[in-house]
DRENTI-706568 format. One record per residue (C-alpha): z, x, y. Coordinates in steps of 0.5 Angstrom, whole numbers, padded with zeros to 4 digits, always signed. Each point is the difference from the previous one (the first is absolute). Layout:
REM DRENTI-706568
ZXY
...
***
This chain:
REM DRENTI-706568
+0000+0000+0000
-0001+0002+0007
+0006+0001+0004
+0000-0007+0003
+0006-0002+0006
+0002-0007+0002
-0006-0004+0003
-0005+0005-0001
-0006-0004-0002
-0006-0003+0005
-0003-0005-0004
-0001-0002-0008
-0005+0000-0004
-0006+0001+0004
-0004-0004-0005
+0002-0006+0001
-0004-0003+0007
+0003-0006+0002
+0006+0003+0000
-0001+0005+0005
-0002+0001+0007
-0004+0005+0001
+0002+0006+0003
-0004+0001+0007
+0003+0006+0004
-0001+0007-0002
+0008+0002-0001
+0000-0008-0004
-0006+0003-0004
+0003+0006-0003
+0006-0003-0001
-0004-0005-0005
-0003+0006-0003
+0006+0004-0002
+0004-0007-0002
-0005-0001-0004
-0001+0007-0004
+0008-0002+0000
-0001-0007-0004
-0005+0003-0005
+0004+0006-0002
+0007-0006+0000
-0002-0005-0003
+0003+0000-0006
+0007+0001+0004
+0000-0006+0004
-0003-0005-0005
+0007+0002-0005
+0004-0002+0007
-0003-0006+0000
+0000-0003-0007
+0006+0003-0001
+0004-0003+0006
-0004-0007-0002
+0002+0000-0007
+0007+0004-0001
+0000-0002-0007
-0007+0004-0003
+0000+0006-0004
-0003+0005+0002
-0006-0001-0004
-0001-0006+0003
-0001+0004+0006
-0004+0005-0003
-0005-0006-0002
+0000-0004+0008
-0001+0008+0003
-0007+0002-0006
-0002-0007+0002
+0000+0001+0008
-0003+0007+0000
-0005-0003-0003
-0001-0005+0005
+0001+0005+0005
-0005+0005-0002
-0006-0008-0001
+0001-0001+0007
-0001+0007+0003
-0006+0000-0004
-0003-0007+0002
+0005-0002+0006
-0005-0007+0000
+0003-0003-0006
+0004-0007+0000
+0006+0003-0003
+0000+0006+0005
+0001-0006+0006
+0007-0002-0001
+0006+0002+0002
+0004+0006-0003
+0006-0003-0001
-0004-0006-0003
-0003+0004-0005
+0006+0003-0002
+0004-0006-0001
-0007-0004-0004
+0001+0006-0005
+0008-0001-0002
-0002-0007-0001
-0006+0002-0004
+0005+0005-0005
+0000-0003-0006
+0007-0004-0001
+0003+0003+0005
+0001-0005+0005
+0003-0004-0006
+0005+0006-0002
+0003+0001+0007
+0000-0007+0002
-0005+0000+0006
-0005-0005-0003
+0001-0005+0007
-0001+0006+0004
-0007+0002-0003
-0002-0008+0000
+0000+0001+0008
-0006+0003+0003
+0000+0005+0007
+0004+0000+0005
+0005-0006-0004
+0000+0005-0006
+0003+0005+0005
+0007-0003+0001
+0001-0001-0007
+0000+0006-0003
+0004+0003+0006
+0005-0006-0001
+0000+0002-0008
+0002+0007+0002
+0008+0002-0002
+0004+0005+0004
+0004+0000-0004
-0002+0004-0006
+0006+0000-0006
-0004-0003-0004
-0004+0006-0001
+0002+0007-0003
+0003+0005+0003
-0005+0005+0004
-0003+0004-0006
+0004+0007+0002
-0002+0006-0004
+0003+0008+0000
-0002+0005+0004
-0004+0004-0004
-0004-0007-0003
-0001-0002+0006
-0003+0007+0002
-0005-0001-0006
-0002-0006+0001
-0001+0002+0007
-0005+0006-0003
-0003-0004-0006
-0003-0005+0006
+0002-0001+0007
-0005-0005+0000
+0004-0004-0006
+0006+0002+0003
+0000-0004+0007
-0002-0005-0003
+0005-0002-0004
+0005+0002+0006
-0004-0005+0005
+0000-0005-0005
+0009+0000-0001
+0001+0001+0007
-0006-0006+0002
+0003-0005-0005
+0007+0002+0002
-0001-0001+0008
-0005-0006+0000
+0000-0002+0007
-0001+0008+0003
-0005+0001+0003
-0006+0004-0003
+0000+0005+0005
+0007+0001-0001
-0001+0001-0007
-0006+0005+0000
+0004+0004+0004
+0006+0001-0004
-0004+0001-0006
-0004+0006+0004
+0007+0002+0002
+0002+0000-0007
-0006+0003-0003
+0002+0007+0005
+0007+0000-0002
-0004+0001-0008
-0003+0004+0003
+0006+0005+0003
+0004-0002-0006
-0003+0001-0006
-0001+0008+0003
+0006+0001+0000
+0006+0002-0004
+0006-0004+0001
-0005-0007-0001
+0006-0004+0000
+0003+0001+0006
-0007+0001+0003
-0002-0007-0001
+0007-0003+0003
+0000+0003+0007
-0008-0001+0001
-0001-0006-0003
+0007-0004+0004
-0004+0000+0007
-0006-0003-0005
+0005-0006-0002
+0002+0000+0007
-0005-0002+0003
-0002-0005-0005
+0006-0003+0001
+0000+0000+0007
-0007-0003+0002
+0001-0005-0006
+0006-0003+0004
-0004+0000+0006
-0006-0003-0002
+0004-0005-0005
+0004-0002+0007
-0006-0001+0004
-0004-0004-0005
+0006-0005-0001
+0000-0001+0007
-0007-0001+0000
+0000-0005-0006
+0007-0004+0003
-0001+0001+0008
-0008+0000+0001
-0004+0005+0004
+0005-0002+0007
+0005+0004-0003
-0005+0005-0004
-0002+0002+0007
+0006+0001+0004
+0004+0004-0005
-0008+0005+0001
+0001-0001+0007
+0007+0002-0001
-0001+0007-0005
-0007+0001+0005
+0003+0000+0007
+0006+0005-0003
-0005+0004-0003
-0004+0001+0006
+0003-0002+0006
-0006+0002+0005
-0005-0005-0003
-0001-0005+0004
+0002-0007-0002
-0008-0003+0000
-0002+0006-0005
+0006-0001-0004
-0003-0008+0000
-0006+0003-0003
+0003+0005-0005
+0005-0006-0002
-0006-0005-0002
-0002+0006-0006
+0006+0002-0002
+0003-0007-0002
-0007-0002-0001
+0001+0006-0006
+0006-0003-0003
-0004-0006-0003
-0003+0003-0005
+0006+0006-0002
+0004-0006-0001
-0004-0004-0003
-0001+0007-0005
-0008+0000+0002
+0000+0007-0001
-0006+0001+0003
+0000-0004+0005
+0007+0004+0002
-0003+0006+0000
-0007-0002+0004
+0006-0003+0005
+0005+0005+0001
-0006+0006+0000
-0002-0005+0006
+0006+0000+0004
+0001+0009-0001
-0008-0001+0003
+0002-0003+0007
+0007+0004+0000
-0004+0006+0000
-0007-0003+0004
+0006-0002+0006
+0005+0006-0001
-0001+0001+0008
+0004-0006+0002
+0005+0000-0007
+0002+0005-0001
+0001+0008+0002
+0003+0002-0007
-0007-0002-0004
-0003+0005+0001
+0000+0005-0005
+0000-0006-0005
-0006-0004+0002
-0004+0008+0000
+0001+0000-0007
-0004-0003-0006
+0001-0008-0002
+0004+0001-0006
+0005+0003+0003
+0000-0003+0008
+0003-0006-0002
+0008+0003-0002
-0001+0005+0006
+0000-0006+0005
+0005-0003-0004
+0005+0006+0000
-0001+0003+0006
+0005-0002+0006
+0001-0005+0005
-0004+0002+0006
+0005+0002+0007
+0002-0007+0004
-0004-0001+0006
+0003-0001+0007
-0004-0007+0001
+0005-0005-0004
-0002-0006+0003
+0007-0004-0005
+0004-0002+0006
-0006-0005+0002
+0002-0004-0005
+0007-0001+0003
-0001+0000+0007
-0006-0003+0001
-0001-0007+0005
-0005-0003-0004
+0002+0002-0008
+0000-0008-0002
-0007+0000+0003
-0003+0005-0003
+0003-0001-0007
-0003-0006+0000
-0008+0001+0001
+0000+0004-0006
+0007+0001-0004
-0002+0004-0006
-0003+0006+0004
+0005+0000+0005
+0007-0001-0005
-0005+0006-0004
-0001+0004+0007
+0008+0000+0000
+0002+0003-0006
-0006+0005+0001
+0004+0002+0006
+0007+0000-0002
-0002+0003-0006
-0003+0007+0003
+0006-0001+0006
+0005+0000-0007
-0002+0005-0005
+0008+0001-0002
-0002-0007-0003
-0001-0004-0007
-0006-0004-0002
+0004-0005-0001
+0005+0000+0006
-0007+0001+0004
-0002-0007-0003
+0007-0003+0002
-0001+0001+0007
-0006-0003+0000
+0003-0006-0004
+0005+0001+0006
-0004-0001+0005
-0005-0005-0003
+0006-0005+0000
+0003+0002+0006
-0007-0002+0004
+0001-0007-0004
+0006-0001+0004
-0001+0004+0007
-0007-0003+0000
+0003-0008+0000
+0006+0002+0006
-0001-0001+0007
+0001+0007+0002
-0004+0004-0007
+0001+0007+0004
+0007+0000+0001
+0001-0003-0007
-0005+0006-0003
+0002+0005+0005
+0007+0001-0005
-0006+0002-0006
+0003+0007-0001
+0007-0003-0002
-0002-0004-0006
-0004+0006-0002
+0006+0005+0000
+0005-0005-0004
-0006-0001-0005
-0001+0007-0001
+0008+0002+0000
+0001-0006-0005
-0005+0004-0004
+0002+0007+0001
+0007-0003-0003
-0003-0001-0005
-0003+0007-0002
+0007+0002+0002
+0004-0004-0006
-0006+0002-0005
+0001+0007+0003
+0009+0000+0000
-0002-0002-0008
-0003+0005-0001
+0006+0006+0003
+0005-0004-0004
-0004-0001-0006
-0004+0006-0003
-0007-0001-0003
+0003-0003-0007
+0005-0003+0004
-0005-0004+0005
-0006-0001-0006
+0007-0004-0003
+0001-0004+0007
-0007-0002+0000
-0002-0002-0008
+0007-0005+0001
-0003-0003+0007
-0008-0001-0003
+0001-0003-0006
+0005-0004+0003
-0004-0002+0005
-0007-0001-0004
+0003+0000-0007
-0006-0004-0002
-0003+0007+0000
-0001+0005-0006
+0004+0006-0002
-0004+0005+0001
-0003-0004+0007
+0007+0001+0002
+0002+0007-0001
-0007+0002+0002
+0002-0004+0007
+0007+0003+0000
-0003+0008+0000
-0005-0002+0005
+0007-0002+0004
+0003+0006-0002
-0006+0004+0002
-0001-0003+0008
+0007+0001+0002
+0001+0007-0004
-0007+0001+0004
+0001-0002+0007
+0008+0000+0002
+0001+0008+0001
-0007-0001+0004
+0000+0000+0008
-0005-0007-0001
+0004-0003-0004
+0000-0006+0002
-0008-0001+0000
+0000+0004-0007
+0005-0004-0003
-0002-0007+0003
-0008+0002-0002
+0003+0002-0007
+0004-0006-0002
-0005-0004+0002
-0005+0002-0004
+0006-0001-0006
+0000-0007+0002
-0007-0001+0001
+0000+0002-0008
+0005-0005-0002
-0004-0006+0003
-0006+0003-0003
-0008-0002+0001
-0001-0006-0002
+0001-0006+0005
+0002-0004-0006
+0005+0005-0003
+0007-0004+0000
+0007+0003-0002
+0005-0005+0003
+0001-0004+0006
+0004+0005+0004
-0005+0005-0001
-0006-0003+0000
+0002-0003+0008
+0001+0007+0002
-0007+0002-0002
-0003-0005+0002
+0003-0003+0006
-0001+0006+0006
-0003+0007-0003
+0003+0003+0006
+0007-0002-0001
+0000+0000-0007
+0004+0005+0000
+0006-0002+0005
+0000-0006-0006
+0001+0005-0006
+0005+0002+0004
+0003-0007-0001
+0000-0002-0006
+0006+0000-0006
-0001-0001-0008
-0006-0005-0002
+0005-0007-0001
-0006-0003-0004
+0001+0005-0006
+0001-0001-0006
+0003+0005-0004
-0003+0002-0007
+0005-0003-0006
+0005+0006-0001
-0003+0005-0005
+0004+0004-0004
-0005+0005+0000
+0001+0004+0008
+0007+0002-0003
-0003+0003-0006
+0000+0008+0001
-0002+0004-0005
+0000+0007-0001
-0008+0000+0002
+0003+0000+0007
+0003+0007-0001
-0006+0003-0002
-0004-0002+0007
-0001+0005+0006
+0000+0001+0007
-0005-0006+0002
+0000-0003-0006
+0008-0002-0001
-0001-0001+0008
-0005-0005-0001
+0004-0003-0006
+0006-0001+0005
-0004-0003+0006
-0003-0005-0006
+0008-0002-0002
+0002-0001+0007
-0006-0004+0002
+0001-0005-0007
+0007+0000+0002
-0001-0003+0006
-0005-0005-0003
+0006-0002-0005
+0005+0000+0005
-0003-0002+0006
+0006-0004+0003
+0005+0007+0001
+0001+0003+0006
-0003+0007+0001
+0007+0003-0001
+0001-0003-0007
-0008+0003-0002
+0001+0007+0003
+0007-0001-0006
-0004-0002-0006
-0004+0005+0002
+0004+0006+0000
+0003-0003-0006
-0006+0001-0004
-0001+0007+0003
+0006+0002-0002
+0000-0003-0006
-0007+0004-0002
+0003+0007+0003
+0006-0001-0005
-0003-0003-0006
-0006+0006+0001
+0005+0005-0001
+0003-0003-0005
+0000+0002-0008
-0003-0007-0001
-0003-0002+0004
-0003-0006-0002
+0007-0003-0003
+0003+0001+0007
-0006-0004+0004
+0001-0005-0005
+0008-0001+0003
-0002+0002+0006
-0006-0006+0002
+0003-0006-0002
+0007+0001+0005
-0006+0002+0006
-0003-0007-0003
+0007-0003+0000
***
């Protein structure tokens, strides 16, 4: 695979016309001339993220027979682009193959979505996508020296099977994304494998790679849920939002025309229209850099290097200086605000936060979106008073008491965490998600607690720790409401959600145990140790802690915290005592019972 980064491509599969616009500028030429020499070489990579992040479920011969057939189907358009076939959308293409695979559709129960055609066919196989993956087999994990080998028997055989756990594991990542950590992981191969110490190699190279995964797959889930629950109005403000911080020198009618191609974007990288996505986040790096002049002083470097490698430059590369011509207080103090704001509200409550939000880079996204909620409904009352100028004038103050309210917050989470440790806080965590969401699963909940646990121990010994922290756990609560509109956990919860995107946080903050709960019948089976338990290591015996404590919350679901954290350190201390023990297994069959009782 060539070395790819985030939103590297122009455009897709040149031989499929309708889908196209062609280019018609020399910069725009040679863009689809390179993207196209890059699509023929990677072919192959991007059908598995496809089909695997459309049906989680097949096996990887499966995936062998879609990538033989489209190949071929590629290589019958580049020799005669006139074909009937050759005029349809890729992603329709795609999709008409899985459904034509024999028995598949049947197998993995996505028959009702092969019924529908087009853009129909569309949103159910995204609604047929699972994020929560438990019912698939551990990622496949090889040693070192196995995987070096397999490495150099075929590289090409290799990247295949790894793009394709990752995919069906992360099905609502983006394609580019994926690519990129598979070019990430390709280089860590690499290094590795000539290496002597294989082990310790492939653990310090290979974390970054994780990170990154896990880090764009929270954002791109956060934004896509946004998307599906709240419409494009709010699509458009959180990008406002992120753009204006970014790029404080762009001025607001530029910003509007980037906006428009980078919402634009999400409705095919949410939907999971591979090519789609890559053909429109390759648009956005293309206007990014065509206008680099009024963005951005920081591009430079970024915008001079080869498409596949521009687009994580910009993404990576520093917010630019402030300007001096912030323009917020007009927005306070202004005679004819209400005037103003109803001749066209959208853009002008858009043009707001572009302001405040280049004026307040110490910011999160989220309280960005706060205040322009704040102001919104301050309008709604200052605007139906006799004196709307003395009414609005005290704007500043409804924002500073939003602000302090969530700058509380990240300062309780943060105490949390200098009282607690790490261990201590993941424990914090597990009790209070599955309380509140105990409808969830247990790997589901352990996995938001550690991104819990990873936030705060991230961001509370940062100088920007309020916007690190605020960012962070809003993507963690991103991920419990999911993507799905349709997605329900219990009434609290799903109000949080649902009701106001950028107060769902504020709402989080205020909820207690799930009342509708209905714990699963008492079972002997959570208090059943055995001396297995002795035989686990480091994560291994750390995951079987987390499970314990997640399940004895969902049984005992109507004790306090307190009386958790006790059964809890019963259980760890019963297992220290009886792993050190002569027989261990006679001691945890005296010790379990009295923690059930």
């Amino acid at each position: 695979m060539k070395q790819l980064k985030l939103t590297a491509f122009v455009f897709f599969l040149f031989f499929f016309t309708e889908s196209l616009t062609l280019p018609t500028k020399p910069q725009d030429v040679d863009d689809f001339r390179t993207t196209q020499k890059f699509i023929e070489e990677n072919i192959e990579y991007i059908t598995i993220i496809a089909f695997a992040q459309h049906v989680q479920e097949a096996t990887f011969e499966d995936m062998e027979i879609l990538v033989k057939d489209m190949v071929e189907y590629k290589d019958r358009c580049m020799a005669n682009k006139t074909l009937p076939e050759c005029f349809k959308l890729p992603n329709n293409v795609l999709q008409e193959k899985i459904c034509a695979m024999e028995g598949l559709p049947q197998k993995h129960n996505f028959s009702h979505c092969c019924s529908k055609v087009d853009f129909e066919r569309r949103p159910c196989f995204f609604f047929n996508k699972k994020a929560d993956v438990g019912f698939l087999p551990p990622f496949p994990t090889l040693d070192p020296e196995e995987k070096c080998q397999a490495f150099k028997n075929s590289r090409k055989s290799f990247l295949n099977h790894y793009i394709y756990e990752v995919a069906r594991r992360n099905p609502f990542v983006f394609a580019p994304t994926l690519l990129s950590v598979a070019a990430r992981f390709e280089e860590v191969a690499k290094t590795c494998c000539e290496e002597q110490h294989k082990v310790s190699c492939f653990q310090t190279r290979a974390a970054p790679v994780i990170q990154y995964l896990k880090a764009f797959s929270s954002y791109q889930k956060n934004v896509c849920g946004a998307y599906w629950k709240f419409g494009t109005k709010v699509l458009n403000f959180i990008n406002i939002a992120v753009l204006s911080q970014k790029f404080p020198k762009i001025e607001f009618k530029e910003l509007t025309s980037l906006i428009e191609d980078v919402s634009s974007k999400y409705d095919g990288c949410c939907e999971g229209d591979v090519i789609q996505c890559i053909r429109d986040t390759s648009k956005v790096m293309n206007h990014i850099c065509s206008k680099q002049d009024s963005i951005s002083s920081k591009i430079k470097e970024c915008c001079e290097k080869k498409i596949p490698e521009r687009g994580e430059c910009i993404i990576n590369s520093n917010k630019d200086d402030r300007p001096k011509d912030l323009r917020e207080a007009k927005f306070t103090d202004s005679e004819n605000i209400c005037q103003e704001r109803d001749i066209d509200p959208d853009n002008f409550f858009a043009e707001f936060t572009y302001e405040y939000s280049r004026n307040h880079p110490d910011l999160s996204i989220p309280e960005l979106l706060r205040i322009a909620n704040v102001y919104k409904d301050l309008l709604s009352n200052c605007c139906n008073t006799e004196n709307p100028p003395g009414c609005y004038r005290h704007a500043k103050d409804k924002f500073n008491e939003t602000t302090e309210k969530s700058h509380k917050i990240v300062q309780r989470e943060c105490a949390h965490f200098q009282h607690l440790g790490k261990n201590g806080l993941k424990y914090y965590y597990l009790i209070r998600l599955t309380k509140t969401a105990p409808q969830l699963s247990t790997e589901e909940l352990i996995s938001l607690g550690e991104k819990m646990v990873m936030a705060l121990t991230t961001c509370c010994t940062l100088s920007e720790e309020f916007a690190c922290v605020d960012n962070w756990v809003d993507l963690v609560l991103g991920e419990l409401c999911g993507i799905n509109e349709n997605r329900t956990i219990n009434p609290a919860v799903d109000h949080c959600c649902k009701t106001n995107f950028a107060f769902r946080r504020h709402c989080f903050e205020g909820l207690k145990a799930d009342k509708t709960y209905m714990p699963p019948p008492t079972t002997k089976d959570l208090f059943t140790f055995n001396a297995d338990l002795c035989q686990a290591q480091n994560e291994e015996l750390q995951r079987k802690k987390d499970r314990f404590l997640v399940n004895l919350v969902k049984l005992k679901h109507e004790l306090t915290d307190e009386e958790l954290q006790s059964l809890f350190k019963s259980f760890t201390q019963a297992m220290e005592k009886c792993c050190n023990a002569e027989d261990p297994e006679t001691c945890f069959n005296e010790e379990g019972p009295k923690i059930g009782s």
